[in-house]
PDBQT receptor file of N, H, CA, C and O in Angstrom, charges set to zero:
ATOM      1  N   UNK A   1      26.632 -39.926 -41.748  1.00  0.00    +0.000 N 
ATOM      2  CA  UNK A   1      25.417 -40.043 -42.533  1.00  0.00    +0.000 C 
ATOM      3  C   UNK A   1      25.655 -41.032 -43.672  1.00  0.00    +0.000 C 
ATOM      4  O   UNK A   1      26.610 -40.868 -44.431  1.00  0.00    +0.000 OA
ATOM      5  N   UNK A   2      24.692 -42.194 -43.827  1.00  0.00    +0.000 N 
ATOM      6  H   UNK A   2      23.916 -42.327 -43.211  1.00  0.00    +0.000 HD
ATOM      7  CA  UNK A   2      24.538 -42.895 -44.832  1.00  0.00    +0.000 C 
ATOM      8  C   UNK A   2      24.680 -42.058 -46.310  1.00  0.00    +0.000 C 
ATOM      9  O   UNK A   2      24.177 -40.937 -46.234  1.00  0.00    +0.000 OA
ATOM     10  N   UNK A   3      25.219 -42.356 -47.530  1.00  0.00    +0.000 N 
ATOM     11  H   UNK A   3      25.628 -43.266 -47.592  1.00  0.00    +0.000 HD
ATOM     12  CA  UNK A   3      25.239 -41.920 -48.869  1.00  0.00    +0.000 C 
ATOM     13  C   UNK A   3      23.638 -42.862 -49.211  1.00  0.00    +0.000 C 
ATOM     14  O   UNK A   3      22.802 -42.285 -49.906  1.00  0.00    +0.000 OA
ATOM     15  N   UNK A   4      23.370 -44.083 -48.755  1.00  0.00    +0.000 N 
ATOM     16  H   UNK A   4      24.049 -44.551 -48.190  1.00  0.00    +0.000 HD
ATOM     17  CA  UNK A   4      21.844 -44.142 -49.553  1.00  0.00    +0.000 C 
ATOM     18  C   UNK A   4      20.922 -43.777 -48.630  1.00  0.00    +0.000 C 
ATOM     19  O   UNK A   4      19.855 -44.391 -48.625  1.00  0.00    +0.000 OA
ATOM     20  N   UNK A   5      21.058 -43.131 -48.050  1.00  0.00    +0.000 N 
ATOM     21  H   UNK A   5      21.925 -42.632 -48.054  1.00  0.00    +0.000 HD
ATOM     22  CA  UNK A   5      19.649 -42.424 -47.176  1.00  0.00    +0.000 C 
ATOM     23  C   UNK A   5      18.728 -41.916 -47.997  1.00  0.00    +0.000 C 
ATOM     24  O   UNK A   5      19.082 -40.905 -48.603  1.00  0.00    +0.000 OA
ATOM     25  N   UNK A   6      17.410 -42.408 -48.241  1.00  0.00    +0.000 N 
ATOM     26  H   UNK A   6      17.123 -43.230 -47.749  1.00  0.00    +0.000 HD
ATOM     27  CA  UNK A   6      16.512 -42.392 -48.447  1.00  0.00    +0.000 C 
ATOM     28  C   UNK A   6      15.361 -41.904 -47.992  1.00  0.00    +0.000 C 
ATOM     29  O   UNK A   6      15.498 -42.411 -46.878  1.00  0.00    +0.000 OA
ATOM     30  N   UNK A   7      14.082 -41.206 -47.888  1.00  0.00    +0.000 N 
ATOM     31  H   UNK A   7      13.971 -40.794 -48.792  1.00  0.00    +0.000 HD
ATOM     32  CA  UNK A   7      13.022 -41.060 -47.210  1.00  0.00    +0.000 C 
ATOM     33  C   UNK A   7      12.092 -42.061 -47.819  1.00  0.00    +0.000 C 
ATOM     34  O   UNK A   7      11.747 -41.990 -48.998  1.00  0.00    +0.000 OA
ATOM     35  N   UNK A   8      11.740 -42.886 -47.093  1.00  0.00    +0.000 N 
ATOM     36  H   UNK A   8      12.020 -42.944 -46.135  1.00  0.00    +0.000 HD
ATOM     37  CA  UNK A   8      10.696 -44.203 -47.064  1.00  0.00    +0.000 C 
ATOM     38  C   UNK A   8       9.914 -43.959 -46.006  1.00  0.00    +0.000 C 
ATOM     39  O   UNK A   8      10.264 -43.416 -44.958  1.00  0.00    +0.000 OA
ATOM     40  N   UNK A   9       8.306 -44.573 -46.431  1.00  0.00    +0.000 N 
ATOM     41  H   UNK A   9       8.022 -45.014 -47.282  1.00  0.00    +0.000 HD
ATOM     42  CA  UNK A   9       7.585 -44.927 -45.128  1.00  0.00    +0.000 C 
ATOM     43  C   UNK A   9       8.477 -46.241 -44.357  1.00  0.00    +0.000 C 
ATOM     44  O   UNK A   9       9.023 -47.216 -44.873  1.00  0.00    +0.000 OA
ATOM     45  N   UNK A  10       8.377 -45.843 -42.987  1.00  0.00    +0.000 N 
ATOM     46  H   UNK A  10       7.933 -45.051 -42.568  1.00  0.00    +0.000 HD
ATOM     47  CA  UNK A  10       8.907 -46.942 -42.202  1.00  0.00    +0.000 C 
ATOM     48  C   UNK A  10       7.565 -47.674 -41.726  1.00  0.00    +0.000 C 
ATOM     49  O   UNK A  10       6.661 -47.113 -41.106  1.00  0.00    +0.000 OA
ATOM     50  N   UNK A  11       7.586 -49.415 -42.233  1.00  0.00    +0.000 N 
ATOM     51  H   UNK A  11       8.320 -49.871 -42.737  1.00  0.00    +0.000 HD
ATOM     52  CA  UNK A  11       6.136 -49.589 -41.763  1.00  0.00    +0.000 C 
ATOM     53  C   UNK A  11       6.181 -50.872 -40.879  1.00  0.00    +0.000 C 
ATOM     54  O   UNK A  11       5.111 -51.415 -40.605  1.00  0.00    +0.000 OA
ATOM     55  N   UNK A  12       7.190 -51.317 -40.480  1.00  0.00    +0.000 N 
ATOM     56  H   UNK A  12       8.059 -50.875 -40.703  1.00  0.00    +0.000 HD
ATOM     57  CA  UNK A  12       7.276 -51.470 -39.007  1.00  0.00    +0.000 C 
ATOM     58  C   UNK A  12       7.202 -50.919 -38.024  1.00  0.00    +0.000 C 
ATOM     59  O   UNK A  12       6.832 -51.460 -36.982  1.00  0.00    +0.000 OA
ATOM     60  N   UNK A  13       7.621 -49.412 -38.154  1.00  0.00    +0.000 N 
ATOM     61  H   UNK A  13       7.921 -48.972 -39.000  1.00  0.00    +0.000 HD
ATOM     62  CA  UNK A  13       7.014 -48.735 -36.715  1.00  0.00    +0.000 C 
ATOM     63  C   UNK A  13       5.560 -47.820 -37.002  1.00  0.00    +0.000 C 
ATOM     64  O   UNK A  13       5.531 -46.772 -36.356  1.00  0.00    +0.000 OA
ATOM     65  N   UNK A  14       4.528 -48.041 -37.757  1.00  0.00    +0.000 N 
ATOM     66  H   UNK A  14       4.551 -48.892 -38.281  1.00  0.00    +0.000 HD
ATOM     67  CA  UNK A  14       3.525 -47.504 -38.292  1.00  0.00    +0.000 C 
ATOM     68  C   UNK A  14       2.729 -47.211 -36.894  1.00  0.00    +0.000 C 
ATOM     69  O   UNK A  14       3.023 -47.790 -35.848  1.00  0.00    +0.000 OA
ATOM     70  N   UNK A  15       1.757 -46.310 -36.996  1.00  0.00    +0.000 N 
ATOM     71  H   UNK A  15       1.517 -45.840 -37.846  1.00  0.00    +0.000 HD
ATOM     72  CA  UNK A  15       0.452 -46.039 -36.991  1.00  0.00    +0.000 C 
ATOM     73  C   UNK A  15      -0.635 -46.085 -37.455  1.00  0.00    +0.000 C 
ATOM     74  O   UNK A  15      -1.538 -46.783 -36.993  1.00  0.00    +0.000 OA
ATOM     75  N   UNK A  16      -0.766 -45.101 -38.780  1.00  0.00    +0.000 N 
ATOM     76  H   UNK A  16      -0.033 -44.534 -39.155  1.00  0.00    +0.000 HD
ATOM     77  CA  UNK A  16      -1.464 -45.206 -39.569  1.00  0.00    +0.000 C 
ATOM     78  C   UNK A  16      -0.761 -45.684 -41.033  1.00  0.00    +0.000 C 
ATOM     79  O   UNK A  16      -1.017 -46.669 -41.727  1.00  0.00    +0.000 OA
ATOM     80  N   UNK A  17       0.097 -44.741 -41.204  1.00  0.00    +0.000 N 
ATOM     81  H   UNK A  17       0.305 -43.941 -40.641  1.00  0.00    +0.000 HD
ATOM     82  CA  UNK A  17       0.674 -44.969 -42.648  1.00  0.00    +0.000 C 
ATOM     83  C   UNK A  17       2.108 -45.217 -42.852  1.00  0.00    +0.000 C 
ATOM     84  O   UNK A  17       2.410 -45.580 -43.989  1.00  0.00    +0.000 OA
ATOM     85  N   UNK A  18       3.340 -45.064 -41.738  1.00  0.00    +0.000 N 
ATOM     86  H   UNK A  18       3.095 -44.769 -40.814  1.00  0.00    +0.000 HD
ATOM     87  CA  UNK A  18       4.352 -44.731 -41.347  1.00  0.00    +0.000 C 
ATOM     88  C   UNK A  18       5.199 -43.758 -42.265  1.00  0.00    +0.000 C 
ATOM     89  O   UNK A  18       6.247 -44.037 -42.845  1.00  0.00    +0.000 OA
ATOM     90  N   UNK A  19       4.546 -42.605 -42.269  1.00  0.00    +0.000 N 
ATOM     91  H   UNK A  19       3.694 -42.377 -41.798  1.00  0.00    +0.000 HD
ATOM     92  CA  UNK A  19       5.022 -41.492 -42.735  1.00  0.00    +0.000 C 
ATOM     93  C   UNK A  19       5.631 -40.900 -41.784  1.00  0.00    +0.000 C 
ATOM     94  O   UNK A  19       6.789 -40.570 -42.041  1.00  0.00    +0.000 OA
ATOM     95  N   UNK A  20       5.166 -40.613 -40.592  1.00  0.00    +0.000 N 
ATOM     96  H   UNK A  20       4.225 -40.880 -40.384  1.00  0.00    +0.000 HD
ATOM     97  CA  UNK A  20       5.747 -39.879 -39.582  1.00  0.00    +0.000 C 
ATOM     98  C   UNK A  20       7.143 -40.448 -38.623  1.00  0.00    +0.000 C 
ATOM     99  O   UNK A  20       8.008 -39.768 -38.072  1.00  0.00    +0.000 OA
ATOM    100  N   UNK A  21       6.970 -42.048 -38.672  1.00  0.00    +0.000 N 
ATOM    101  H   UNK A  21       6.267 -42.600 -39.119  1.00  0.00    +0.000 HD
ATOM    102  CA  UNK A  21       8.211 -42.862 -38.361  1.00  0.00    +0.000 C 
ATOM    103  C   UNK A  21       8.647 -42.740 -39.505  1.00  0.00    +0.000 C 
ATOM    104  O   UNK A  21       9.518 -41.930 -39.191  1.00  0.00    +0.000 OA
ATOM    105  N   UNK A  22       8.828 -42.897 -40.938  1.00  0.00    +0.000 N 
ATOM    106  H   UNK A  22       8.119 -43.555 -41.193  1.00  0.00    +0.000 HD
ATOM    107  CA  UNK A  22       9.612 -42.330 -42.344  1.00  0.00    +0.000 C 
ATOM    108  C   UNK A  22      10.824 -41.040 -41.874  1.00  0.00    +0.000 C 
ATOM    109  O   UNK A  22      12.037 -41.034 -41.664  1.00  0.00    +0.000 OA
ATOM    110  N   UNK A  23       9.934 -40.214 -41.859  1.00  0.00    +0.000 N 
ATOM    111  H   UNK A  23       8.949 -40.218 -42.030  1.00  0.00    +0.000 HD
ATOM    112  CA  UNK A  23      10.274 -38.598 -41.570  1.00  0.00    +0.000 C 
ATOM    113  C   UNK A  23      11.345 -39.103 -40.090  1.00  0.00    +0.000 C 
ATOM    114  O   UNK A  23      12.542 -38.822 -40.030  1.00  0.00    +0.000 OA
ATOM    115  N   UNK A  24      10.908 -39.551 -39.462  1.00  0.00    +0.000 N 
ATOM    116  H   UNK A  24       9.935 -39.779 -39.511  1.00  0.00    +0.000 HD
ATOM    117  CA  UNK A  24      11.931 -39.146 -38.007  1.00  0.00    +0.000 C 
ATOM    118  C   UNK A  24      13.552 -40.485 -38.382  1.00  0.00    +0.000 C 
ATOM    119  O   UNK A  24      14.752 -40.257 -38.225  1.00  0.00    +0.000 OA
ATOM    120  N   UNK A  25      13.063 -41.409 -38.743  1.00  0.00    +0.000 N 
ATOM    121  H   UNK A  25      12.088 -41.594 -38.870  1.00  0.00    +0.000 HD
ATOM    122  CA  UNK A  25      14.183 -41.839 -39.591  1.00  0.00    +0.000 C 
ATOM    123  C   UNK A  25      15.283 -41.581 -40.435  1.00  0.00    +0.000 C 
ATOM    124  O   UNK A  25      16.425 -42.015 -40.586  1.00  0.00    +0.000 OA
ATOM    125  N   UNK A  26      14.297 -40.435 -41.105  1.00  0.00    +0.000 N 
ATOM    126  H   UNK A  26      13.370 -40.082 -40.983  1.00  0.00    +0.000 HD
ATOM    127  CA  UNK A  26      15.394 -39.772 -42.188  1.00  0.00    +0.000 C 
ATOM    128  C   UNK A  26      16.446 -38.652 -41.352  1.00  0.00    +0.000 C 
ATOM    129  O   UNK A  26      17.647 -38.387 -41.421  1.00  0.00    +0.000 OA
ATOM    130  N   UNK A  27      15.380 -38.207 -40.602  1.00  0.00    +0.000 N 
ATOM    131  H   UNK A  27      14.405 -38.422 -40.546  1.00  0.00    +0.000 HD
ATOM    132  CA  UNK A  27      16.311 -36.733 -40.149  1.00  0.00    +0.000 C 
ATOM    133  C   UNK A  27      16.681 -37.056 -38.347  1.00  0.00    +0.000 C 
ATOM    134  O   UNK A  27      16.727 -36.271 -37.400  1.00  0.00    +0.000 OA
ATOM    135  N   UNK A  28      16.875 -38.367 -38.412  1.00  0.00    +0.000 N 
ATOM    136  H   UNK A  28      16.837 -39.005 -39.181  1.00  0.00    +0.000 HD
ATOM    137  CA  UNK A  28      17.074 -38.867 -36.979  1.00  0.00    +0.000 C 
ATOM    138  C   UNK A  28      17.118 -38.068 -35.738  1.00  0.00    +0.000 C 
ATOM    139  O   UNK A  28      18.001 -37.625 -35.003  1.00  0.00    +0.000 OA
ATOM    140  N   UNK A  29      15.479 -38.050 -35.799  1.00  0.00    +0.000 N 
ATOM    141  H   UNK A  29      14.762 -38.410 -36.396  1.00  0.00    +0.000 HD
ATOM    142  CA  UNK A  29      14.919 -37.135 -34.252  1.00  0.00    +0.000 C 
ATOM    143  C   UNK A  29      13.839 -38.499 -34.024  1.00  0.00    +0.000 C 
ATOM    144  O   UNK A  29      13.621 -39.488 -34.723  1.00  0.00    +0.000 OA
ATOM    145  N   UNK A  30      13.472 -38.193 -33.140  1.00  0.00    +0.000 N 
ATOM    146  H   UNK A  30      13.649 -37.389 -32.572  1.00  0.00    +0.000 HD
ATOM    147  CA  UNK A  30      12.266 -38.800 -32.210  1.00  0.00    +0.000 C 
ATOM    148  C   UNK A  30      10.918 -39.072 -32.872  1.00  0.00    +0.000 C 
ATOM    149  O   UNK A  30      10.144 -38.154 -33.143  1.00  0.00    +0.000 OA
ATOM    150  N   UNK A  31      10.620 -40.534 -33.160  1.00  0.00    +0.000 N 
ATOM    151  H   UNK A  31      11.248 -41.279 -32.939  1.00  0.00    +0.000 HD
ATOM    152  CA  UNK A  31       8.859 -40.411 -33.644  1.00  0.00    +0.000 C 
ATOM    153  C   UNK A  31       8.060 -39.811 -33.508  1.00  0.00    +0.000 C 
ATOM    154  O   UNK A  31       7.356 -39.347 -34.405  1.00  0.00    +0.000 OA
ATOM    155  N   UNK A  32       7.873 -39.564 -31.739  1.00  0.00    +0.000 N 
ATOM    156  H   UNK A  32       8.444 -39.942 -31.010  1.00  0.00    +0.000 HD
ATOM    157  CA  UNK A  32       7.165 -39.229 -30.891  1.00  0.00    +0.000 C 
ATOM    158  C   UNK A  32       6.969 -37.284 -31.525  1.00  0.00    +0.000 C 
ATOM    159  O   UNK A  32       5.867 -36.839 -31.848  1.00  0.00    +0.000 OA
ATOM    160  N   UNK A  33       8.133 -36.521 -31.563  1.00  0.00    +0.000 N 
ATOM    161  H   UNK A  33       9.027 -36.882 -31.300  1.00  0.00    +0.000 HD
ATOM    162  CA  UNK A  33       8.449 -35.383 -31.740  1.00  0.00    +0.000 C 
ATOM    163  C   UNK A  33       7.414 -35.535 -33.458  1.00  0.00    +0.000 C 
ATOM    164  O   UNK A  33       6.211 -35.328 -33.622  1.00  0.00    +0.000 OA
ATOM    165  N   UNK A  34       8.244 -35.872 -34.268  1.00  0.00    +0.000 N 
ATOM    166  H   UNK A  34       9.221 -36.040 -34.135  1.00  0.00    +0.000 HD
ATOM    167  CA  UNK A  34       7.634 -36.007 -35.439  1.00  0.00    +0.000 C 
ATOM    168  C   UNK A  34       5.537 -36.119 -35.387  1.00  0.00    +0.000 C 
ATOM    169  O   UNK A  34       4.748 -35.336 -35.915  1.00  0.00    +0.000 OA
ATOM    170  N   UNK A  35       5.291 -37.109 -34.732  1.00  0.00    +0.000 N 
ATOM    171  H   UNK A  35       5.933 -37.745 -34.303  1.00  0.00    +0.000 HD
ATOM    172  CA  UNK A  35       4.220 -36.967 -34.294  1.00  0.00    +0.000 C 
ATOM    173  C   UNK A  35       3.303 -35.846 -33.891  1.00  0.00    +0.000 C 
ATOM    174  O   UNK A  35       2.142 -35.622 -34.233  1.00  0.00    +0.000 OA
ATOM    175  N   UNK A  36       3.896 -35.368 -33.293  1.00  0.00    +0.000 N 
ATOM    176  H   UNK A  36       4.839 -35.550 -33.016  1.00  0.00    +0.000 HD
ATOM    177  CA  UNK A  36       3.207 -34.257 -32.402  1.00  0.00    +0.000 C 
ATOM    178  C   UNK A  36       3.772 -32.631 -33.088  1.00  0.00    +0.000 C 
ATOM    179  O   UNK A  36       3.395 -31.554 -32.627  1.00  0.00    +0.000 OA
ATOM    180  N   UNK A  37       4.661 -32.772 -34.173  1.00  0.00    +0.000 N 
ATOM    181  H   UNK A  37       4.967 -33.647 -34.547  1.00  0.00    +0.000 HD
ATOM    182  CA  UNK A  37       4.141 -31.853 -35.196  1.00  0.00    +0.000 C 
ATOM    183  C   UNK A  37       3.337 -32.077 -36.055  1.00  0.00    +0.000 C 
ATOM    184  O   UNK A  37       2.848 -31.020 -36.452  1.00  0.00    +0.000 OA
ATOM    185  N   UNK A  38       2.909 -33.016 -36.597  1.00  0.00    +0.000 N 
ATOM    186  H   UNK A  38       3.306 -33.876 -36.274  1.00  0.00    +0.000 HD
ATOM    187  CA  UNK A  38       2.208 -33.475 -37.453  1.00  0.00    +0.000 C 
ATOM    188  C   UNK A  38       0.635 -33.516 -37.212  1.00  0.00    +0.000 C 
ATOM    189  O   UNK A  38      -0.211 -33.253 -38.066  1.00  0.00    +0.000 OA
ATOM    190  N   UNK A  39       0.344 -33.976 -35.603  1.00  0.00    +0.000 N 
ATOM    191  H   UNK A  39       1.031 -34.189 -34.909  1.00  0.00    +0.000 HD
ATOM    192  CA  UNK A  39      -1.005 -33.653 -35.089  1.00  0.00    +0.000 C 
ATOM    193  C   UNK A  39      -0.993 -31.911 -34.963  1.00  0.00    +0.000 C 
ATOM    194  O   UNK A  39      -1.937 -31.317 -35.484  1.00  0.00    +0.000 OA
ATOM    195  N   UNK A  40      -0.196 -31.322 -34.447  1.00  0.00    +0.000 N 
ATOM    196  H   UNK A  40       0.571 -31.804 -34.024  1.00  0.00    +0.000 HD
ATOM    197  CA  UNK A  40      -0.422 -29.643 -34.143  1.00  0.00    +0.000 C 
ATOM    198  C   UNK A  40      -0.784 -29.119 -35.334  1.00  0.00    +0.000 C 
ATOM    199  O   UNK A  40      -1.571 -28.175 -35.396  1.00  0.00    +0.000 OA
ATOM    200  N   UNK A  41      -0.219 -29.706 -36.451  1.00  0.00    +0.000 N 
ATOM    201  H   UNK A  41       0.420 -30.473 -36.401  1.00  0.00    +0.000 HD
ATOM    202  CA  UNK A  41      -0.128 -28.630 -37.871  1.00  0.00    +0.000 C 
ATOM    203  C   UNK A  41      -1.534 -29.347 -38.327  1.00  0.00    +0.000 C 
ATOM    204  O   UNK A  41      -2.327 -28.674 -38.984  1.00  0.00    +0.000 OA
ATOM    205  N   UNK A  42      -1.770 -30.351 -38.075  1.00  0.00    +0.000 N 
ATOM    206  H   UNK A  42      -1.125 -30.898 -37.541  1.00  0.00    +0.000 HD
ATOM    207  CA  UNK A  42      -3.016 -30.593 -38.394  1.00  0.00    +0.000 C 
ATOM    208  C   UNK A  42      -4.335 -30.212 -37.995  1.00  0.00    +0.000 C 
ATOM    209  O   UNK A  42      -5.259 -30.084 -38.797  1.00  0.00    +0.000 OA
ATOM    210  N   UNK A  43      -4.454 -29.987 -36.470  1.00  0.00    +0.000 N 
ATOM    211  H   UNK A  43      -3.703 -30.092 -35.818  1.00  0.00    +0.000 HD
ATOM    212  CA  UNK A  43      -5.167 -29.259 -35.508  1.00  0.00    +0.000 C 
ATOM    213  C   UNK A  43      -5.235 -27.632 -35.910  1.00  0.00    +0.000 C 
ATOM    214  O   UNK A  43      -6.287 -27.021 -36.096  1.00  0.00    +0.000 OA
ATOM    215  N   UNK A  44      -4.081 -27.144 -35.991  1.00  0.00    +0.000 N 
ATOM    216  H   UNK A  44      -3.226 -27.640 -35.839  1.00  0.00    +0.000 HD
ATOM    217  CA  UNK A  44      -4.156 -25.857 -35.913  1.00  0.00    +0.000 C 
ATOM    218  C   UNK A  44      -3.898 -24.760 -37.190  1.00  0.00    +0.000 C 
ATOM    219  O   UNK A  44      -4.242 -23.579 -37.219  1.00  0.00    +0.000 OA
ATOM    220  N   UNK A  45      -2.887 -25.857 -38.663  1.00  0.00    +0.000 N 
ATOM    221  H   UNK A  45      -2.608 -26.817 -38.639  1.00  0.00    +0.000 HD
ATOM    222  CA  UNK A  45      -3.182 -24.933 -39.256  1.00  0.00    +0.000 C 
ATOM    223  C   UNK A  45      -3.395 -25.298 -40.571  1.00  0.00    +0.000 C 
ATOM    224  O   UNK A  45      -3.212 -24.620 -41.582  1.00  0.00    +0.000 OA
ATOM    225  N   UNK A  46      -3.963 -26.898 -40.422  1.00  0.00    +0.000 N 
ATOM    226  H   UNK A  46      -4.111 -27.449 -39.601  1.00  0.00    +0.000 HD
ATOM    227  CA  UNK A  46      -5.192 -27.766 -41.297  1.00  0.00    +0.000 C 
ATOM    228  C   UNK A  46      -4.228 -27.996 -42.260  1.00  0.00    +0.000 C 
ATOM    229  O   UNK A  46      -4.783 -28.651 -43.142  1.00  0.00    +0.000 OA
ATOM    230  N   UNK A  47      -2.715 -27.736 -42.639  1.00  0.00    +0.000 N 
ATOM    231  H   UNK A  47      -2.264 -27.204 -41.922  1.00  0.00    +0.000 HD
ATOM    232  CA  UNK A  47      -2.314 -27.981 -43.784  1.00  0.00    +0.000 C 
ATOM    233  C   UNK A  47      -1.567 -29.469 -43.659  1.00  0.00    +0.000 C 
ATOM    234  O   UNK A  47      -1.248 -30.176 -44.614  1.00  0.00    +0.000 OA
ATOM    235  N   UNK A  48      -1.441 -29.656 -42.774  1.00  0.00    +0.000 N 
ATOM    236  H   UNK A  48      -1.699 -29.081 -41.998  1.00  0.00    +0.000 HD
ATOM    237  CA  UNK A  48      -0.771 -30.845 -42.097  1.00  0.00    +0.000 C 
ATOM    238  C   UNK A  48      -1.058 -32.320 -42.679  1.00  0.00    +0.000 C 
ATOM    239  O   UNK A  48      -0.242 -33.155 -43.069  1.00  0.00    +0.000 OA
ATOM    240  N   UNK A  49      -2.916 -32.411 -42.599  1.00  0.00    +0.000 N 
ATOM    241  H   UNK A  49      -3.579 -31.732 -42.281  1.00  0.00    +0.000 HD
ATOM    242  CA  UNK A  49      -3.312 -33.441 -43.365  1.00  0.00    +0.000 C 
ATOM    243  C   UNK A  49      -3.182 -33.806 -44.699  1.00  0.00    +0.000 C 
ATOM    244  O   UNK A  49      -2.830 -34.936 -45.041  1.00  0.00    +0.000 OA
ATOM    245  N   UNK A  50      -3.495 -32.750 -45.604  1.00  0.00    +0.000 N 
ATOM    246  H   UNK A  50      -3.781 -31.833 -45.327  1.00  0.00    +0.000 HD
ATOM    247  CA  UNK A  50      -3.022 -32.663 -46.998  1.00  0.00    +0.000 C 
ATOM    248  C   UNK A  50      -1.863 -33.162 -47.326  1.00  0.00    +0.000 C 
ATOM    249  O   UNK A  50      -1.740 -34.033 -48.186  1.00  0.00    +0.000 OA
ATOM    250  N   UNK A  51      -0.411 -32.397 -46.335  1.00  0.00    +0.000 N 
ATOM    251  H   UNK A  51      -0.511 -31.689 -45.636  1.00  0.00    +0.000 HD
ATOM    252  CA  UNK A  51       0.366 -33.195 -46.908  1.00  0.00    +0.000 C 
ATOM    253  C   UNK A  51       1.236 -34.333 -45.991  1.00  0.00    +0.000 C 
ATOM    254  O   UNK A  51       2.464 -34.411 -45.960  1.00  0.00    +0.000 OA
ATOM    255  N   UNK A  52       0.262 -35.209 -45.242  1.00  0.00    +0.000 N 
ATOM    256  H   UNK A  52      -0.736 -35.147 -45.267  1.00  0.00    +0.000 HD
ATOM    257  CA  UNK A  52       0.558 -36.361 -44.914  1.00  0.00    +0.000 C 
ATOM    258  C   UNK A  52      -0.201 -37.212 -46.054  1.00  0.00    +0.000 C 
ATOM    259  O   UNK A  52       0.197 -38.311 -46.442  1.00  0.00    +0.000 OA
ATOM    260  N   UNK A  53      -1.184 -36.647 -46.468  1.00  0.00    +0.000 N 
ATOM    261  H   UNK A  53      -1.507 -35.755 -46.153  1.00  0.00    +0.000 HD
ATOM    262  CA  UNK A  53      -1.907 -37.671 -47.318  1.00  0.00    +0.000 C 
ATOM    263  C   UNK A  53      -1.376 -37.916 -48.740  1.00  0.00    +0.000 C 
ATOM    264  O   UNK A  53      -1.601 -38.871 -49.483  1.00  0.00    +0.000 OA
ATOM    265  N   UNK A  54      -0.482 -36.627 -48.978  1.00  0.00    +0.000 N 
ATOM    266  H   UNK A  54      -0.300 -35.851 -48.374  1.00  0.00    +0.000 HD
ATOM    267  CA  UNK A  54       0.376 -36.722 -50.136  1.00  0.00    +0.000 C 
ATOM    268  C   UNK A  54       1.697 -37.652 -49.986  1.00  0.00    +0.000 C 
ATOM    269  O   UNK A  54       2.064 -38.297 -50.968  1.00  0.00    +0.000 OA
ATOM    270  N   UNK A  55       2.370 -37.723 -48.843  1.00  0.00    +0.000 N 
ATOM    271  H   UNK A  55       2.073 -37.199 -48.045  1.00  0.00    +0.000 HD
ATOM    272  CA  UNK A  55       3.588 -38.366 -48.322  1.00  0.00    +0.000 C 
ATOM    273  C   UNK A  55       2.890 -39.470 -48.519  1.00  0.00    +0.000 C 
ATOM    274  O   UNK A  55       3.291 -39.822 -49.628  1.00  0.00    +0.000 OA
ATOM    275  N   UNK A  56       2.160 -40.199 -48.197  1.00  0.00    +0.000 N 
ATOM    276  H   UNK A  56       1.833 -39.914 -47.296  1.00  0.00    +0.000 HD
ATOM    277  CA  UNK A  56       1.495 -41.768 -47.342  1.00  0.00    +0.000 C 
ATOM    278  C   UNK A  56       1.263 -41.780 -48.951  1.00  0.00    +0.000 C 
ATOM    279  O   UNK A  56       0.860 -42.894 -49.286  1.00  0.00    +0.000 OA
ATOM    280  N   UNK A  57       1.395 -40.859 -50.091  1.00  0.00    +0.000 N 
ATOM    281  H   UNK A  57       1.723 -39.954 -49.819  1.00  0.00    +0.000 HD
ATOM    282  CA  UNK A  57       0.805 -41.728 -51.381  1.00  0.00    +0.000 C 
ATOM    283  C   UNK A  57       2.086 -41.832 -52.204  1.00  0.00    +0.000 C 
ATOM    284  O   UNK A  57       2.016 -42.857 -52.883  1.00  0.00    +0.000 OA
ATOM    285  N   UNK A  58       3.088 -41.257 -52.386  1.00  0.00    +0.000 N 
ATOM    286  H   UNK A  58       3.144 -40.424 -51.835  1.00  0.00    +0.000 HD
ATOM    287  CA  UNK A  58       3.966 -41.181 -53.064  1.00  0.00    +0.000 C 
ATOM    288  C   UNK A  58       5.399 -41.351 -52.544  1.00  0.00    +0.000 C 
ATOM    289  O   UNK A  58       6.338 -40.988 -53.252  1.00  0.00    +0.000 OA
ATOM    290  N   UNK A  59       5.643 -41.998 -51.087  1.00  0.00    +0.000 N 
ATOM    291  H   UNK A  59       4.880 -42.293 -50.511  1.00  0.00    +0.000 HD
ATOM    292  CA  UNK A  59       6.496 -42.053 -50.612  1.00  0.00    +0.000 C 
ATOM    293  C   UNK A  59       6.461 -43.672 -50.589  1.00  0.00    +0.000 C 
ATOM    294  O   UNK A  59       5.401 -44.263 -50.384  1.00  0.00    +0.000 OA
ATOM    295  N   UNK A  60       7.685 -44.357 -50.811  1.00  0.00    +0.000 N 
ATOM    296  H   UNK A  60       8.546 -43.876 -50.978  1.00  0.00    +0.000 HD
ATOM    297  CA  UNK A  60       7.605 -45.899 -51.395  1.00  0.00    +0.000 C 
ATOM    298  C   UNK A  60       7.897 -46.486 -49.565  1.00  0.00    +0.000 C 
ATOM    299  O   UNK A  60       8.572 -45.988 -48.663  1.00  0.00    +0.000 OA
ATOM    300  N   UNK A  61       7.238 -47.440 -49.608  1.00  0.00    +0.000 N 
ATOM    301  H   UNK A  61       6.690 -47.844 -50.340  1.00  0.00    +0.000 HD
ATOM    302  CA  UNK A  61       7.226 -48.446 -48.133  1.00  0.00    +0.000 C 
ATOM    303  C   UNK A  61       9.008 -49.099 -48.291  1.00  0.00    +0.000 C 
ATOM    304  O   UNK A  61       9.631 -49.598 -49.228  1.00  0.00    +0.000 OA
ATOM    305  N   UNK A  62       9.314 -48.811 -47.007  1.00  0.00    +0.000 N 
ATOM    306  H   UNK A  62       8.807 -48.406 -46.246  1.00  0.00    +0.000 HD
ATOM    307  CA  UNK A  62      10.509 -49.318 -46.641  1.00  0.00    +0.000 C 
ATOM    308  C   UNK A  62      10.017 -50.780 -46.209  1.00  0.00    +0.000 C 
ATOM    309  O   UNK A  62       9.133 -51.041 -45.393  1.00  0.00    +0.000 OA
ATOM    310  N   UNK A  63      11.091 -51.999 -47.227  1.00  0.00    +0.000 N 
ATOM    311  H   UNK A  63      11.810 -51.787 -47.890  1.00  0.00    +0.000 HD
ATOM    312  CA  UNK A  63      10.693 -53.122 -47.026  1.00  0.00    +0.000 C 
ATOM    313  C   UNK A  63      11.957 -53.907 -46.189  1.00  0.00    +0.000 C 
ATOM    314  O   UNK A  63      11.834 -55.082 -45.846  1.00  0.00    +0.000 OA
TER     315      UNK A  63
């Protein structure tokens, strides 16, 4: 493990905001995986959006 590991949006591999490529970067799992918690928790237990929308505001763009 890197000593400057960081959580950044990754916004070369974006979608919308690259919060969710951020997140799978940091904790080196799968976009795809990251993704598809992020739609479920959003779908099913609505808290999901809130705090992607908090990440996508206060999480600094990996340049």
């Amino acid at each position: 493990m890197r000593k400057d590991k960081r959580l950044k949006r990754n916004v070369a591999n974006k979608i919308l905001g690259g919060v969710c490529s951020g997140l799978a970067d940091y904790f080196d799992i799968d976009v795809v995986l990251v993704r598809a918690i992020v739609a479920s928790s959003i779908l099913f237990a609505g808290v999901g959006l809130g705090l992607y929308i908090i990440l996508w505001l206060f999480l600094p763009e990996e340049l």
